[in-house]
N, CA and C atoms as an extended XYZ file, in Angstrom:
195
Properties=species:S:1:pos:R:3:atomname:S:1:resname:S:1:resid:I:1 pbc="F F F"
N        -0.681      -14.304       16.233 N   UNK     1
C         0.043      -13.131       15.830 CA  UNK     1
C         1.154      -13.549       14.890 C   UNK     1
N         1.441      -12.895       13.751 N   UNK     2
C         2.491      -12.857       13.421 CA  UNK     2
C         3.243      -11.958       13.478 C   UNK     2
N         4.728      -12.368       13.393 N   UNK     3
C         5.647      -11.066       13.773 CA  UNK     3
C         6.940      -11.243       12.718 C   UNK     3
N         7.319      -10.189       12.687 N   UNK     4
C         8.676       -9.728       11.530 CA  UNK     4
C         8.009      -10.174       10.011 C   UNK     4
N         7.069      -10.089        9.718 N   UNK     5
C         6.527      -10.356        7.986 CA  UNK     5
C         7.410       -9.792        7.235 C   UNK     5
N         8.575       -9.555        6.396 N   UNK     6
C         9.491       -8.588        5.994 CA  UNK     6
C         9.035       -8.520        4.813 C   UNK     6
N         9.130       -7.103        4.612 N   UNK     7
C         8.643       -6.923        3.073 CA  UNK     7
C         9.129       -5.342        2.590 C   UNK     7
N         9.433       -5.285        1.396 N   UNK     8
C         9.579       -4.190        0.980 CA  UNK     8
C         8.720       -3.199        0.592 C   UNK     8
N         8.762       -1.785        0.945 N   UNK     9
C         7.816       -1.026        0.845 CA  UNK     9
C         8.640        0.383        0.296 C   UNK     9
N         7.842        1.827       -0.109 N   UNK    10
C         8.474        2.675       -0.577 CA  UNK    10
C         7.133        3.714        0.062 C   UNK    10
N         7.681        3.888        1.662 N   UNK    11
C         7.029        5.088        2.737 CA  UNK    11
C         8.037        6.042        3.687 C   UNK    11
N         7.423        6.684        3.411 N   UNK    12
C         8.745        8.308        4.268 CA  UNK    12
C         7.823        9.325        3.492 C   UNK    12
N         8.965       10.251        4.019 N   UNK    13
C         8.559       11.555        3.929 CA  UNK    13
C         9.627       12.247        2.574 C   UNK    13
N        10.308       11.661        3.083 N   UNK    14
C        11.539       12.026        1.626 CA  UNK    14
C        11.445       11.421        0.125 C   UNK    14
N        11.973       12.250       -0.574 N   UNK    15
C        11.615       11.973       -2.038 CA  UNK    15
C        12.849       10.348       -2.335 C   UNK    15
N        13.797       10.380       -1.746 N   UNK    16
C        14.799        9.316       -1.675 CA  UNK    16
C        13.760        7.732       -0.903 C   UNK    16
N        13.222        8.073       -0.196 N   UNK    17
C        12.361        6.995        0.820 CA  UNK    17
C        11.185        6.954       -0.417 C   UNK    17
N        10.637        7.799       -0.984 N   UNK    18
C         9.667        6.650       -1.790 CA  UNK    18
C        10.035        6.442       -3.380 C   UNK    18
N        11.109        6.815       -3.759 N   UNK    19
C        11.593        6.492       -5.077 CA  UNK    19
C        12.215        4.779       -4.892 C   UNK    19
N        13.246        4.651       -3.450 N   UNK    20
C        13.780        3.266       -3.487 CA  UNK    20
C        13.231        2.551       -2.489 C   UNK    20
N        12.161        1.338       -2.649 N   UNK    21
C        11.925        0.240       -1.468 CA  UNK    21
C        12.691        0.036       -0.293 C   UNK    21
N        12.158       -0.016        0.624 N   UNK    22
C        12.922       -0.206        1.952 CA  UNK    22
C        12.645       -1.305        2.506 C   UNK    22
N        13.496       -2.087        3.190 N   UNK    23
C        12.930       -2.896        4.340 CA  UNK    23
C        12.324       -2.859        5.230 C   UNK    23
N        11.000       -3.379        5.478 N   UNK    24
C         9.711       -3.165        6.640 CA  UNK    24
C        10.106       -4.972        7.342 C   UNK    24
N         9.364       -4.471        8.634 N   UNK    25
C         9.144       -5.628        9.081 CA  UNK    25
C         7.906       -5.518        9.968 C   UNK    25
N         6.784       -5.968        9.563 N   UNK    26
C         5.249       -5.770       10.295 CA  UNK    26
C         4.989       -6.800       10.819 C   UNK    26
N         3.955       -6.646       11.935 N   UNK    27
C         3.517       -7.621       13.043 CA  UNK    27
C         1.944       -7.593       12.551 C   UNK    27
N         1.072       -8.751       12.683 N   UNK    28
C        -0.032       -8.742       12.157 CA  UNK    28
C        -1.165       -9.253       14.042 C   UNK    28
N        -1.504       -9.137       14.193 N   UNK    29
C        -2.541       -9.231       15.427 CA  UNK    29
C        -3.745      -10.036       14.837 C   UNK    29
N        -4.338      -10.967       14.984 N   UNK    30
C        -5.324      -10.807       14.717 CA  UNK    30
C        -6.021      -11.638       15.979 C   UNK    30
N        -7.505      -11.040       15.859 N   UNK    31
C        -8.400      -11.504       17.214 CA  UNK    31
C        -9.694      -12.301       16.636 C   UNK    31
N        -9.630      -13.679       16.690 N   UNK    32
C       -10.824      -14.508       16.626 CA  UNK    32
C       -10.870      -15.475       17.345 C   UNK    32
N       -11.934      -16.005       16.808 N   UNK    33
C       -12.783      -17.252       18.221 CA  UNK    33
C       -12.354      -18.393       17.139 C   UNK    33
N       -10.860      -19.012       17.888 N   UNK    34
C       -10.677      -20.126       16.741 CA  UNK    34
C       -11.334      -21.828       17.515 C   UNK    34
N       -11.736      -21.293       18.759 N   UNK    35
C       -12.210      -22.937       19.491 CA  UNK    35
C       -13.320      -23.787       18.657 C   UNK    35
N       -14.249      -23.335       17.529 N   UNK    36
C       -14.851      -24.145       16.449 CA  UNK    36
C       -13.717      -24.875       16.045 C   UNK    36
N       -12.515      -24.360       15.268 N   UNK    37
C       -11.940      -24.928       14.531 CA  UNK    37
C       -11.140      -26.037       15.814 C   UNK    37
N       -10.985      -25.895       16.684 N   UNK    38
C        -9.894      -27.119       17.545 CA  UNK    38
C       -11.184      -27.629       17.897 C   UNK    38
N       -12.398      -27.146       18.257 N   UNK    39
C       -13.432      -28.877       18.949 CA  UNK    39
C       -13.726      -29.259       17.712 C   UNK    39
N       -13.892      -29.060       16.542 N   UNK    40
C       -14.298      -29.953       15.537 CA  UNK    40
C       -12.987      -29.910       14.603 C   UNK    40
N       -11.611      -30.056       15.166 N   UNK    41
C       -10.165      -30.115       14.254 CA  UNK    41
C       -10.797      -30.064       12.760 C   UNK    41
N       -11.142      -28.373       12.524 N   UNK    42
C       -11.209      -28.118       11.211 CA  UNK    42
C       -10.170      -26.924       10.853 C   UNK    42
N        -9.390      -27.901        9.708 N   UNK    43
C        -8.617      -26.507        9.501 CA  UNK    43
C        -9.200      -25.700        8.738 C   UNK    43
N       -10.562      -25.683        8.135 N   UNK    44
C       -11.301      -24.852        7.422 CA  UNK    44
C       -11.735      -23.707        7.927 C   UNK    44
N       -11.552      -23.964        9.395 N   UNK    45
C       -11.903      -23.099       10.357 CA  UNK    45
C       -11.067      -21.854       11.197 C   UNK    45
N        -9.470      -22.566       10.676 N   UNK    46
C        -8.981      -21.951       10.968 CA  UNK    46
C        -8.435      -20.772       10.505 C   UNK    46
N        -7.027      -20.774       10.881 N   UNK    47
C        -5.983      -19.311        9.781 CA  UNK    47
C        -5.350      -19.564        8.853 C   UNK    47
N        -5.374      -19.267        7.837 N   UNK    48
C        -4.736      -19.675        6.822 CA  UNK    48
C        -3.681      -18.037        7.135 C   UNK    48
N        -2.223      -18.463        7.189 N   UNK    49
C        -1.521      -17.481        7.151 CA  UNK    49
C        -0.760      -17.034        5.969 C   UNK    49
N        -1.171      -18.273        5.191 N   UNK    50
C        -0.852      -17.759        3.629 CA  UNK    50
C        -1.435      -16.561        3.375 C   UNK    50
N        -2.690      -16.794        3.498 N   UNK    51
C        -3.851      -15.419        2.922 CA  UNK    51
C        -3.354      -14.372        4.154 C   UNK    51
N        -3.328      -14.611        4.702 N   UNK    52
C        -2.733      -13.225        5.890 CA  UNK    52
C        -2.115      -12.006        4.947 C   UNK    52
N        -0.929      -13.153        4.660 N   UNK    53
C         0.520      -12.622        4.458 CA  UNK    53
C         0.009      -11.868        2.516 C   UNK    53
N        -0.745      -12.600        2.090 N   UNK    54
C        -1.208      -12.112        0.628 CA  UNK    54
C        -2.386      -10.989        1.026 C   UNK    54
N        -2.930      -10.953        1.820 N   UNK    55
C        -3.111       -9.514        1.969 CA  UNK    55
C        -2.483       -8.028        2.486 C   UNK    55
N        -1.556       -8.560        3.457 N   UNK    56
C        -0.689       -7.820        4.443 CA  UNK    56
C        -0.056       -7.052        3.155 C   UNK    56
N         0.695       -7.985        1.574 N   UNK    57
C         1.905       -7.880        1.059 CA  UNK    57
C         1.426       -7.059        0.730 C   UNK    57
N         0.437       -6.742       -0.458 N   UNK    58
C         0.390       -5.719       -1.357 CA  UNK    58
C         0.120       -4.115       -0.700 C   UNK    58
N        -0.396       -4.430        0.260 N   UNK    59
C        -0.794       -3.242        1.271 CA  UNK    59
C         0.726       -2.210        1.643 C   UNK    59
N         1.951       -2.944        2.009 N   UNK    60
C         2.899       -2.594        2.060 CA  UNK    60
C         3.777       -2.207        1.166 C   UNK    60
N         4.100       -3.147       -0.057 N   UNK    61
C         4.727       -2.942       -0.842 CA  UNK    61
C         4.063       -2.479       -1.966 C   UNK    61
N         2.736       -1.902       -2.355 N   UNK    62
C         2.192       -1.331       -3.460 CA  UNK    62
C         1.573       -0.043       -2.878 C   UNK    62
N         1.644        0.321       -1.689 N   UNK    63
C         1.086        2.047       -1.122 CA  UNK    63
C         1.871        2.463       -0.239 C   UNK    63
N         1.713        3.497       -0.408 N   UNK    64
C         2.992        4.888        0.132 CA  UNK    64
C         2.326        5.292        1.211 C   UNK    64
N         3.064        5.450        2.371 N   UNK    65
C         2.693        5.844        3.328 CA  UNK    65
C         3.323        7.174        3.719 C   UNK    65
């Protein structure tokens, strides 16, 4: 899991909330079978939380909620 990802986003209901970015802070969950990657110590196998976080970003900070 990751938790507090902070990122700026521009979601509300008000015309003030999506004209100026706000501070978000999202938690990401994710559910897989990582025991390939620890019995054969592949990190190929594992999470790359770089790519997490490069998908998480644009999702937040490029669409209005």
């Amino acid at each position: 899991m990751l938790h507090n990802i902070r990122l700026h986003g521009r979601h509300g209901w008000y015309d003030h909330e999506l004209e100026t970015p706000q501070p978000f802070e999202v938690d990401v969950e994710l559910l897989l079978n990582l025991q390939p990657a620890g019995v054969e110590d592949d990190l190929e196998r594992s999470v790359d939380y770089g790519r997490v976080y490069e998908v998480v970003r644009p999702i937040v900070e490029s669409t209005s909620f």
